[in-house]
C-alpha positions as CSV (number, residue, x, y, z in Angstrom):
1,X,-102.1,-60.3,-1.4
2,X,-100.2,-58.0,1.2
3,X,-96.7,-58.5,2.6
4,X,-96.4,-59.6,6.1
5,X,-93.6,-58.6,8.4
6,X,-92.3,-59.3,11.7
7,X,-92.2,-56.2,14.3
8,X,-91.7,-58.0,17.7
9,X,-90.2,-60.9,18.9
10,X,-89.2,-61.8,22.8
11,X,-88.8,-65.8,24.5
12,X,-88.6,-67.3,27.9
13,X,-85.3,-68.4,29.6
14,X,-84.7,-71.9,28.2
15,X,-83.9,-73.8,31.6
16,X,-84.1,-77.5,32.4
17,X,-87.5,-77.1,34.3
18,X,-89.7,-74.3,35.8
19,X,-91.7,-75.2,38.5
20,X,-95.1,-73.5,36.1
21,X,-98.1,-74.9,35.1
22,X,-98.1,-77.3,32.1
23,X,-100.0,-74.6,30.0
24,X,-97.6,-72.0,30.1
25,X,-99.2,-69.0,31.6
26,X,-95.8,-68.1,34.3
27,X,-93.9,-68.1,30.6
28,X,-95.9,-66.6,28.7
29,X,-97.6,-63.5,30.6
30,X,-93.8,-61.9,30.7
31,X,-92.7,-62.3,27.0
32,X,-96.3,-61.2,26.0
33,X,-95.8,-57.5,28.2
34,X,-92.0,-57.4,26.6
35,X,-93.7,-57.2,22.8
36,X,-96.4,-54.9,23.4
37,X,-93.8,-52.6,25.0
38,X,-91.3,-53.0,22.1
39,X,-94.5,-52.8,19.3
40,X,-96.5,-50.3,21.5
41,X,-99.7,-52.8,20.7
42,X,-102.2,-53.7,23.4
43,X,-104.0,-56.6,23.6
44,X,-107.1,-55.0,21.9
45,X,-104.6,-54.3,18.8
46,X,-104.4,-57.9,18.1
47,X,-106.3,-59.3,15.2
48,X,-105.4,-62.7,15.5
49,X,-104.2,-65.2,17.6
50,X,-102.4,-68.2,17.0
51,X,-100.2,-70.6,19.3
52,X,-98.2,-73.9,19.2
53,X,-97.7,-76.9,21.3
54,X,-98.9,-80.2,22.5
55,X,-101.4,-81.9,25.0
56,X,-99.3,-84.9,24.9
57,X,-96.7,-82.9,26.1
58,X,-98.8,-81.3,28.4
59,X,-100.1,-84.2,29.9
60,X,-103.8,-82.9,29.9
61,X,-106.6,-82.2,26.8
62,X,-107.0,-78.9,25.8
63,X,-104.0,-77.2,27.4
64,X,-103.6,-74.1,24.8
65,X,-107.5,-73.5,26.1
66,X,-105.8,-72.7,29.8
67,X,-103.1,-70.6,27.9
68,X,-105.4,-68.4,26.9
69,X,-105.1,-67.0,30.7
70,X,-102.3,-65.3,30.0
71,X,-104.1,-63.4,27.3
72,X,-107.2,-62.5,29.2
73,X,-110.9,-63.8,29.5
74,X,-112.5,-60.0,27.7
75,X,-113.2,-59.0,25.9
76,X,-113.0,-62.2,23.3
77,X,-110.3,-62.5,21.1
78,X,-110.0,-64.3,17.4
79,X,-107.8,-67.2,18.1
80,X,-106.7,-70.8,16.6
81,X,-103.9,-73.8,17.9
82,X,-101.6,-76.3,15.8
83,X,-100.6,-78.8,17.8
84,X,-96.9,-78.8,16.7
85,X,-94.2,-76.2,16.9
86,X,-95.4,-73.0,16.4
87,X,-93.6,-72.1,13.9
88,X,-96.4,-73.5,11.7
89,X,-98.9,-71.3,14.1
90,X,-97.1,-68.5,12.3
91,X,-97.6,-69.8,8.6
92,X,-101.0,-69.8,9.5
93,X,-101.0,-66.3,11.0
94,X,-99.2,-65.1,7.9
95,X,-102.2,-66.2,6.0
96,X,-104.7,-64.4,7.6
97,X,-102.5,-60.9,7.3
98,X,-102.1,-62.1,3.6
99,X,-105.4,-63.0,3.0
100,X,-106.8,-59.4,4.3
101,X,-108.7,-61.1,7.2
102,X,-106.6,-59.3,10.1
103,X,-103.8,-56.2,10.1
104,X,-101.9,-57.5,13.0
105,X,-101.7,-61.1,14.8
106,X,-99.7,-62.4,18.0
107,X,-97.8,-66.0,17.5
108,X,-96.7,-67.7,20.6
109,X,-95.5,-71.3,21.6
110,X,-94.6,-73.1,24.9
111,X,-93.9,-76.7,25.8
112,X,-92.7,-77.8,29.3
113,X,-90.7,-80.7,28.6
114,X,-89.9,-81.5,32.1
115,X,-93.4,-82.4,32.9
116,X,-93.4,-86.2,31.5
117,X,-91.0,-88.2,29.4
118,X,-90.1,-86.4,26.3
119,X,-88.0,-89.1,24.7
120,X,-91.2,-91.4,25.4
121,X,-94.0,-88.7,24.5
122,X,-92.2,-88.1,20.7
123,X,-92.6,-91.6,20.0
124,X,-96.1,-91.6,19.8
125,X,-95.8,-89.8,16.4
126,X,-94.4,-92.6,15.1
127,X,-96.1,-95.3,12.8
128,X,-99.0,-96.7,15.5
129,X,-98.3,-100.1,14.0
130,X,-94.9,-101.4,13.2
131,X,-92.9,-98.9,14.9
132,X,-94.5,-97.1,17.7
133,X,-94.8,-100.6,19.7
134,X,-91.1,-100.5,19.4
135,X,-90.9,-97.0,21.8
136,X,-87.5,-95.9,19.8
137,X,-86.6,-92.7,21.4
138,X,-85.8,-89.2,19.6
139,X,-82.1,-89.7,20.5
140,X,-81.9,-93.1,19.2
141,X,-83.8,-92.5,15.8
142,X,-81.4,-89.4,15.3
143,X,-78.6,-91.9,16.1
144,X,-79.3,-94.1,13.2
145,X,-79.1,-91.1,11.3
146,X,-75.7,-89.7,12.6
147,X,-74.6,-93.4,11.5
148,X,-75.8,-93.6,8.1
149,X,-73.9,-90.4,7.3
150,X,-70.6,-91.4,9.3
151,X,-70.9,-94.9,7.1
152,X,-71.3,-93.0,4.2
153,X,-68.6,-90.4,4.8
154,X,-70.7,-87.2,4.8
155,X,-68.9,-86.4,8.4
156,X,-67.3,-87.4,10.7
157,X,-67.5,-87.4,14.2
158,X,-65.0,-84.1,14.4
159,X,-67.5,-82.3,12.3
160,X,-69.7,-83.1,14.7
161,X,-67.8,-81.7,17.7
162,X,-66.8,-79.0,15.4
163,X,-70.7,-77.6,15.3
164,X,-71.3,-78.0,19.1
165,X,-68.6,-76.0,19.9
166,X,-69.3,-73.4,17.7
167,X,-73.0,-73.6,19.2
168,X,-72.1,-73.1,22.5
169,X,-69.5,-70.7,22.0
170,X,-72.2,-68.0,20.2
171,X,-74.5,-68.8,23.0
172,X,-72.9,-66.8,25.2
173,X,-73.9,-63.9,24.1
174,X,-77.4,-65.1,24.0
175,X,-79.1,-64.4,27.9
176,X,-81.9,-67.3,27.3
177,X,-79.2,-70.2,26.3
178,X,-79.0,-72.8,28.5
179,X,-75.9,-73.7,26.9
180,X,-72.7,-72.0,26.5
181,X,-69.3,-71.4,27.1
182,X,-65.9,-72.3,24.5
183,X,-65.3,-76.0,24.0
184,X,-62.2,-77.5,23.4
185,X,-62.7,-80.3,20.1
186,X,-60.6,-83.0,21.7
187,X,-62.8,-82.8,25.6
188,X,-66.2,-83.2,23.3
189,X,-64.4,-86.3,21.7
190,X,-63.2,-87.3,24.6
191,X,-66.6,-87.5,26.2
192,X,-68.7,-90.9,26.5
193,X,-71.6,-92.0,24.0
194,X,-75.0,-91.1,24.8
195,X,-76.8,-93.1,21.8
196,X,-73.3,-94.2,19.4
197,X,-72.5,-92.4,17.5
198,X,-74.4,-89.0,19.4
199,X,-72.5,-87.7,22.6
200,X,-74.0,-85.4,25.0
201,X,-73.3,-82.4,23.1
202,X,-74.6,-83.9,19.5
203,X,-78.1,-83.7,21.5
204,X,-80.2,-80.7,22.2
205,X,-81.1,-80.1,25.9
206,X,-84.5,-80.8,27.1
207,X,-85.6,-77.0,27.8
208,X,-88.8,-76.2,29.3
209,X,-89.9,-72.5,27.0
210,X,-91.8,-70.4,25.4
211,X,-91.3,-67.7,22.7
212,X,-93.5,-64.8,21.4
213,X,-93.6,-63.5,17.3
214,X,-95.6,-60.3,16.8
215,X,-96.5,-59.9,12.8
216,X,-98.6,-56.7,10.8
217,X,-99.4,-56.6,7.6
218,X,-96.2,-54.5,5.4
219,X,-98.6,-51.5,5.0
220,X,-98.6,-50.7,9.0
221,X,-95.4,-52.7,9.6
222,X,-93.9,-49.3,10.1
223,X,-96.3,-48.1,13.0
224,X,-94.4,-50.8,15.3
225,X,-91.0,-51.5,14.3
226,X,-88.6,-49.3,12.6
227,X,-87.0,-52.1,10.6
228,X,-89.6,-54.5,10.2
229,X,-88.2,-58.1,9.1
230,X,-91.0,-58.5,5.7
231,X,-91.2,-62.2,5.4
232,X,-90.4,-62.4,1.2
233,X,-91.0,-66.3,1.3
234,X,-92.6,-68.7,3.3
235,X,-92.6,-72.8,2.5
236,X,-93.2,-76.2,4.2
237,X,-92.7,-79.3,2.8
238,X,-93.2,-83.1,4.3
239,X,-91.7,-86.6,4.1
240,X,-92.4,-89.9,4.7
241,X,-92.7,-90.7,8.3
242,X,-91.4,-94.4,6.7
243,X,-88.0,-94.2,8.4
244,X,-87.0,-96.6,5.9
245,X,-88.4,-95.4,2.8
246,X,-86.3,-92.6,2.5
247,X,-82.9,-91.5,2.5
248,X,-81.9,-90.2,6.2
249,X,-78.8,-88.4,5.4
250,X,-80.8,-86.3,3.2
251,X,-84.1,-83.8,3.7
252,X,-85.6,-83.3,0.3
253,X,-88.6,-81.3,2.1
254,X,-86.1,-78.8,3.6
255,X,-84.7,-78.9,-0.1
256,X,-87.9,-78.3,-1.9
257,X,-89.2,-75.5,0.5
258,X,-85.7,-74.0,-0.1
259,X,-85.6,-74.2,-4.1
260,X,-89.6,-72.4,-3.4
261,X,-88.8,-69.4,-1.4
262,X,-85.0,-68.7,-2.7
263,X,-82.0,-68.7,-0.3
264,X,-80.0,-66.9,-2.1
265,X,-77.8,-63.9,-1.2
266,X,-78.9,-64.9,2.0
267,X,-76.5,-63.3,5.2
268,X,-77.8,-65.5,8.2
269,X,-79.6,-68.9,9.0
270,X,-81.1,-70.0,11.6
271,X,-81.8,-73.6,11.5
272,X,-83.8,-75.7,13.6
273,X,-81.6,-78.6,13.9
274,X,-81.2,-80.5,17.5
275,X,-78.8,-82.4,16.7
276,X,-75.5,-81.9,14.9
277,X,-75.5,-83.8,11.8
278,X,-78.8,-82.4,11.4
279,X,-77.3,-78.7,10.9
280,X,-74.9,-80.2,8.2
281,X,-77.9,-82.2,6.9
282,X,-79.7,-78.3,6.6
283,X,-76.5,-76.6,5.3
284,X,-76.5,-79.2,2.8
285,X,-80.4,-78.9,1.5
286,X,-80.3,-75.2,1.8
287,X,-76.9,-74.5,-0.6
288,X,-75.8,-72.4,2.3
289,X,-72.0,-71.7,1.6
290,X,-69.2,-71.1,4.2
291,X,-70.0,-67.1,4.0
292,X,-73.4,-67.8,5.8
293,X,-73.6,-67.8,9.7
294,X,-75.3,-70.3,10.8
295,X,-76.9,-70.0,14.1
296,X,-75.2,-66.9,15.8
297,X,-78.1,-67.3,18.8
298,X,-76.4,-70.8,19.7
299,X,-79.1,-72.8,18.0
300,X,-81.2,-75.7,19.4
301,X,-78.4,-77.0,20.8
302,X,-78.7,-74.1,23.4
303,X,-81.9,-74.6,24.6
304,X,-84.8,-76.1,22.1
305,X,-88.0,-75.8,23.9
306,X,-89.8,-78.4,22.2
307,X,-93.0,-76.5,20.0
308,X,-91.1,-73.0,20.5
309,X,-87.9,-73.9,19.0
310,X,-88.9,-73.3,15.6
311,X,-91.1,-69.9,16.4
312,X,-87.0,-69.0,18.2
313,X,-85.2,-69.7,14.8
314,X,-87.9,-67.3,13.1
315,X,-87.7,-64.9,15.8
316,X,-83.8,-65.0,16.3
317,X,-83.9,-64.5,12.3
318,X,-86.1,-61.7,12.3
319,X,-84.1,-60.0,15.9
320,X,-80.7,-59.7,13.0
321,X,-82.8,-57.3,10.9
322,X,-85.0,-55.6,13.5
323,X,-81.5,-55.0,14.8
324,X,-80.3,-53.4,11.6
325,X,-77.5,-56.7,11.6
326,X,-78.6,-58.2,8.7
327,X,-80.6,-57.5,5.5
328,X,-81.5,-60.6,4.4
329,X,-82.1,-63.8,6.8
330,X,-83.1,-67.3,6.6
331,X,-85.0,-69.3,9.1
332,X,-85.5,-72.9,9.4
333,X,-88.1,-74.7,11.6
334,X,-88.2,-79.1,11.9
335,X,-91.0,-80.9,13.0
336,X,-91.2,-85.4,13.5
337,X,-88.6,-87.7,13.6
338,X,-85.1,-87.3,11.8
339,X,-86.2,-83.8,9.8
340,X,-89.6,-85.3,8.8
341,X,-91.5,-82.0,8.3
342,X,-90.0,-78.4,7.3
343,X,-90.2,-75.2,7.5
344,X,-88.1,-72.2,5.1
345,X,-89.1,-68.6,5.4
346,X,-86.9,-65.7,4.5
347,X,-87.1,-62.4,5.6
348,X,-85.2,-58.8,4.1
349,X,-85.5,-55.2,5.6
């Protein structure tokens, strides 16, 4: 089966709210225009179409239907939806250009978050019977978390700080943060409990956001990029969604996706992780050692549009070598509560 790389990349402003529809088009229709002008691809290039995000979300049925607006009605297009992050729209797009089906696809992702409740809308993926009627919140769940690995001495709470400062400060080189700015350790002690042990800067901001992946098949990679980021490896693994069957402080499916795609020699990560523990959580199942930078875009923890964040790690990843930064990247997409679902892909010039 062919290689597949990544030639274009581009992503909306993360802000707190945009005053666009809940399907995404006012987001969407400007990233789209920046990758066909950095790929030179029109939109009767496109092979395939896939695309991420949620009607519960969204508030309505069939939302990435009305997304399809900012593509065009004609002529008709090949296209298919997950409704999760769209990272995992990409795995599926990968297939297709692996499979021979389609030279070239178009991945994108949106989720306005400021529509409805997200804290609320999240725990509907919960177990419908025993823990669903309890409406724990994202923040909370991930606060049990944080706990267990305070309790059990994996971190502390100046580890904590320690990665939100080192988010934020990155971030300021990134112009779609929502984030940024240096961060003294003892003010983000200093500042009040959110959900104890999480303060305000342990928590992702809910971004409204959209992001855009271009991929071709290795063969023609070269026709739109002049360093195309080949994708090597590709994995995703699942846990329990039993909160208490398995161990919190861990993530054996980030661990197992790892061990199948190879993170060695590795020079940059991007890591889905919107919330701090969760980044040492990563670090941890990934063997990535102190000579790795970890999240030089700022992270989640900059702006995490929910069902685009992950497609942003794999984009941000990808930007390092299109960029002629990096050789060989590592990106990281999460999906369900307290790293329940994960995504590894590494990509080399």
């Amino acid at each position: 089966m062919r290689d597949v790389a990544v030639v274009g990349f581009a992503q909306a402003p993360n802000v707190r709210s945009t005053p666009g529809t809940t399907n995404g088009v006012e987001m969407l229709v400007p990233i789209f225009a920046q990758v066909y002008k950095q790929t030179g691809l029109s939109k009767s290039d496109i092979g395939f179409w896939c695309s991420g995000s949620s009607d519960y979300l969204a508030g309505r049925a069939f939302s990435f239907i009305s997304a399809i607006d900012a593509i065009g009605a004609f002529p008709p297009i090949h296209e298919s939806h997950v409704e999760m992050d769209a990272a995992w729209a990409l795995y599926e797009a990968w297939l297709k250009i692996r499979t021979g089906e389609v030279d070239t696809a178009l991945v994108y992702g949106f989720g306005k978050s400021s529509a409805g409740q997200l804290r609320r809308v999240l725990a509907l993926q919960l177990d419908p019977y025993t823990v669903a009627p309890l409406w724990p919140d994202s923040v909370s769940i991930a606060g049990l978390q944080a706990r267990l690995g305070l309790d059990a001495g994996l971190w502390s709470e100046k580890d904590l700080a320690e990665v939100a400062a080192r988010s934020r400060a990155d971030a300021t080189r990134n112009p779609h943060a929502q984030f940024s700015g240096a961060s003294e350790i003892a003010d983000l002690l200093d500042a009040p409990y959110v959900a104890d042990p999480l303060r305000a800067h342990d928590i992702a901001p809910v971004t409204d956001g959209a992001a855009v992946i271009v991929l071709a098949a290795a063969g023609r990679a070269h026709e739109f990029a002049e360093r195309p980021a080949v994708i090597t490896g590709i994995e995703h693994r699942v846990d329990t969604p039993v909160l208490g069957a398995r161990d919190l402080t861990r993530s054996p499916s980030t661990e197992a996706a790892g061990q199948a795609v190879g993170t060695g020699d590795v020079e940059i990560a991007e890591l889905h992780a919107p919330f701090t523990h969760q980044e040492l959580i990563l670090r941890t199942a990934l063997g990535l050692g102190d000579d790795v930078r970890v999240n030089p875009s700022g992270g989640a923890l900059s702006g995490n549009p929910m069902f685009a964040a992950g497609l942003a790690r794999i984009g941000e990843a990808a930007t390092r070598i299109l960029t002629g930064q990096a050789s060989k990247v590592l990106a990281h997409a999460t999906s369900g509560p307290a790293l329940q679902q994960n995504l590894v892909a590494v990509l080399e010039a």
